[in-house]
C-alpha positions in Angstrom: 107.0 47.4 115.0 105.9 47.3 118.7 102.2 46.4 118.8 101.4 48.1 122.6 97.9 49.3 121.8 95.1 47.5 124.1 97.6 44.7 125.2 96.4 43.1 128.4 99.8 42.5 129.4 101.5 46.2 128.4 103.1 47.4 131.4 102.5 51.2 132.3 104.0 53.7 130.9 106.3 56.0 133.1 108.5 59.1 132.9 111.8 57.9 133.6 112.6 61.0 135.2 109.9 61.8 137.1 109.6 61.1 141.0 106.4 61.8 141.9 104.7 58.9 142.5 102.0 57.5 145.4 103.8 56.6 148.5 104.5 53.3 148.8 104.9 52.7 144.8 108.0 51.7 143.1 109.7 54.3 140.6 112.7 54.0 138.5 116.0 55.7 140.2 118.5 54.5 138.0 121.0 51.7 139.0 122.1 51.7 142.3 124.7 49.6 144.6 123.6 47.1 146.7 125.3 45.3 149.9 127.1 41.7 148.9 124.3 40.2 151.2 122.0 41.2 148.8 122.6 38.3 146.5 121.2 36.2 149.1 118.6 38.3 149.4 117.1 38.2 146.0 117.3 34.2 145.6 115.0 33.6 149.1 112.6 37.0 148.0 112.8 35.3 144.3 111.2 31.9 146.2 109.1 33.4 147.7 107.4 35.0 144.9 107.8 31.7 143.4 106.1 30.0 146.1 102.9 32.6 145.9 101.7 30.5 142.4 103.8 27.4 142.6 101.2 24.9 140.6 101.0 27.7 137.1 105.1 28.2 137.6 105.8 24.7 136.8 103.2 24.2 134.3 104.1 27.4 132.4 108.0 25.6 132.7 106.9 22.3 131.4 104.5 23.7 128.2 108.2 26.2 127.9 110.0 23.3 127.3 107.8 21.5 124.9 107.6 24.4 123.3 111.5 25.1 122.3 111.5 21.4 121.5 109.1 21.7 118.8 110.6 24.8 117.4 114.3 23.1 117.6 113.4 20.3 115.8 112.3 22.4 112.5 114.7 21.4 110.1 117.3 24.4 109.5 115.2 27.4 110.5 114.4 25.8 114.2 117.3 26.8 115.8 117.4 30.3 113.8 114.0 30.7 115.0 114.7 29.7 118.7 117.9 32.1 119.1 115.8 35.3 117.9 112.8 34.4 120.4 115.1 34.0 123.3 114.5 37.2 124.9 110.6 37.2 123.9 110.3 34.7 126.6 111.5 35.9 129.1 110.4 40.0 128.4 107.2 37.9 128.9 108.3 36.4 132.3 109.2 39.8 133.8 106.1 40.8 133.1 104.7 37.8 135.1 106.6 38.4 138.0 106.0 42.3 138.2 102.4 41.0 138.7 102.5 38.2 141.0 105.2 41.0 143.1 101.7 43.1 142.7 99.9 40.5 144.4 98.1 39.3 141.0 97.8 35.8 139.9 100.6 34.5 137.7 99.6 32.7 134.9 100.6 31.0 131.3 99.7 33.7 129.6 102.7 35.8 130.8 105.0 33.3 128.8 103.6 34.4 125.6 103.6 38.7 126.5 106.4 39.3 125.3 104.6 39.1 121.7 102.7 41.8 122.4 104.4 43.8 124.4 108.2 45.7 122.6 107.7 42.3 120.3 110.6 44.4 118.0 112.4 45.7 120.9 113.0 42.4 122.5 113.5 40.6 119.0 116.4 42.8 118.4 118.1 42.1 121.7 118.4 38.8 121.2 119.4 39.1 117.5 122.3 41.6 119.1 123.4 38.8 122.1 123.4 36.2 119.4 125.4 38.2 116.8 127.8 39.1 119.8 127.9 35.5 120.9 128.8 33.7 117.4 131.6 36.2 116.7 132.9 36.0 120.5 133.0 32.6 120.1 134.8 32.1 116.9 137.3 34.7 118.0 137.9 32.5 121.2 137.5 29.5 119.5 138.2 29.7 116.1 138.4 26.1 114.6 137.5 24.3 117.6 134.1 26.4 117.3 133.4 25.2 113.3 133.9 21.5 114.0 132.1 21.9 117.0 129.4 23.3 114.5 130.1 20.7 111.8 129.8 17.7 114.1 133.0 16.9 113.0 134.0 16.8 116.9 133.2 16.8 120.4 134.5 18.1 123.6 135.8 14.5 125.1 138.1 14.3 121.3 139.1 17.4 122.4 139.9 17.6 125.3 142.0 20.2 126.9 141.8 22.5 123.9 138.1 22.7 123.6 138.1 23.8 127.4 141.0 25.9 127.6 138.9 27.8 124.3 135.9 27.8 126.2 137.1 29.7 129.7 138.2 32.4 126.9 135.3 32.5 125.3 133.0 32.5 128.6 135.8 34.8 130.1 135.2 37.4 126.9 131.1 36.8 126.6 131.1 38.4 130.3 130.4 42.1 129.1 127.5 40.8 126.7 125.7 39.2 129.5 125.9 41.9 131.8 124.5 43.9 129.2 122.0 42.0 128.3 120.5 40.5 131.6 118.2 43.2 132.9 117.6 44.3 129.6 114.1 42.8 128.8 112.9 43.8 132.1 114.0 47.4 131.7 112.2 47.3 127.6 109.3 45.9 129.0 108.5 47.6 132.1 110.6 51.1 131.3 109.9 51.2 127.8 113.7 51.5 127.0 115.0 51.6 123.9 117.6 48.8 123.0 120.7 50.0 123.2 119.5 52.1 126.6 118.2 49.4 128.5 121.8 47.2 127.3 123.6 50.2 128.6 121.5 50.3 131.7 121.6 46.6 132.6 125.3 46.7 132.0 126.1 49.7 134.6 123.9 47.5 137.2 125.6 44.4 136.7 129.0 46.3 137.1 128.3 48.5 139.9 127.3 45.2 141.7 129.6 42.0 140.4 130.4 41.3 144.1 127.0 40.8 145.0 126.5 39.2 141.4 129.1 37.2 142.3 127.3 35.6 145.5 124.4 35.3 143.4 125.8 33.8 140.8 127.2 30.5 142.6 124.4 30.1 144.9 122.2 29.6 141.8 124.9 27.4 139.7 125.2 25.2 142.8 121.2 25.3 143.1 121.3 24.4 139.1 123.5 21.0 139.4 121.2 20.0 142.2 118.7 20.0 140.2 119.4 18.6 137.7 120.0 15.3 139.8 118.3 13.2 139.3 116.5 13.6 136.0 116.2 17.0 135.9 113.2 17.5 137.6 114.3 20.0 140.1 115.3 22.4 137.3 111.3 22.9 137.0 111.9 24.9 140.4 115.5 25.9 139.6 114.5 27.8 136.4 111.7 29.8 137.7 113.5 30.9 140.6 116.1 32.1 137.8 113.5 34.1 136.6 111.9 35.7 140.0 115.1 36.4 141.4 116.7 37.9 138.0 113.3 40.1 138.9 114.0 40.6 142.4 117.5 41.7 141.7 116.2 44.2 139.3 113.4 46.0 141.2 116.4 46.3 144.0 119.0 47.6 141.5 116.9 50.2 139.7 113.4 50.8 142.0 113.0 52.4 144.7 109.8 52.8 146.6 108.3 56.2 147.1 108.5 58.2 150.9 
């Protein structure tokens, strides 16, 4: 059960079909198009946000980390515990950058609202995208997945067979994440049901893979860099993962009232 009720960090409640709002505001339209450029667009508007509360981004990265370490590392239920959480975290995160993009102070706090805010909601999407997942992958995969699994291999013992397995398996896991990247952001901030907002993010993602597409290399190559050398420019790579993903979805689904 959603607890919603006095939350500090529960976003307002809107009529999704309602356009009536102060000039100036943002209101949901619905998914929209966007210009290839655009992908561009939402990685250097995604820094900047960033950039407004640099110092609390990285901290709230590095107490992240330590975080999903110590759950991992549970014997047997860590990683079961990890994989239903996965969308808390970052329903939490949007929340964090719809205030800083309000000109509010981001803070810490904002990685743990997702407990308080569509807690259920957000529990069952990532219980859906890891269900999807497991079976996509031992469909693609089959046995290569279960010794994978069983530590009974590796990927170097397998070579060309584990990755000719994995491009089908990342090739068929496609739909799911479409459908499940704007999908905290729309539960959280629209109130969407599940199945709504998964429905919803995948009609953005489709009616803008070109732009997507642009998006998605810049940030891959942006990803390798930095992870050289030890990582340490992924504590500016992964919050700009998570303002842009915002970015992208107040210019896919808001629009700002006349």
């Amino acid at each position: 059960m959603d607890n919603n009720e006095n939350s500090p960090y529960q976003a307002p409640e809107s009529d999704l079909t309602s356009t009536e709002a102060p000039s100036g505001e943002w209101i949901y339209t619905g998914p929209s198009n966007k210009a290839v450029g655009d992908g561009m667009t939402w990685i250097s508007e995604g820094f900047s946000l960033f950039k407004q509360d640099i110092g609390m981004w990285i901290v709230t990265m590095i107490v992240g980390f330590i975080v999903a370490i110590v759950i991992n590392i549970i014997p047997f239920v860590g990683s079961l515990i990890s994989m239903f959480l996965t969308y808390i975290w970052v329903g939490g995160l949007m929340l964090g950058c719809q205030a800083a993009a309000e000109g509010k102070p981001f803070d810490i706090k904002y990685l743990f609202a997702g407990f308080s805010n569509h807690a259920g909601r957000l529990v069952g999407l990532s219980a859906i995208g890891a269900l999807i997942s497991i079976v996509v992958m031992f469909i693609a995969m089959g046995s290569v997945y279960m010794d994978l699994l069983a530590g009974e291999s590796t990927p170097e013992m397998m070579g060309a067979q584990f990755w000719l397995s994995f491009l089908v398996a990342m090739a068929l896991m496609l739909p799911m994440v479409m459908a499940v990247w704007f999908a905290p952001a729309l539960i959280v901030l629209q109130d969407m049901p599940v199945f709504e907002a998964m429905k919803q993010s995948f009609i953005g993602s489709f009616k803008n893979v070109v732009p997507f597409l642009v998006y998605g290399i810049v940030m891959l190559v942006l990803y390798i860099l930095g992870a050289i050398p030890f990582a340490l420019g992924l504590l500016v790579v992964i919050p700009l993962l998570f303002t842009s993903m915002y970015i992208s979805y107040r210019s896919i689904y808001l629009s700002k009232a006349a």
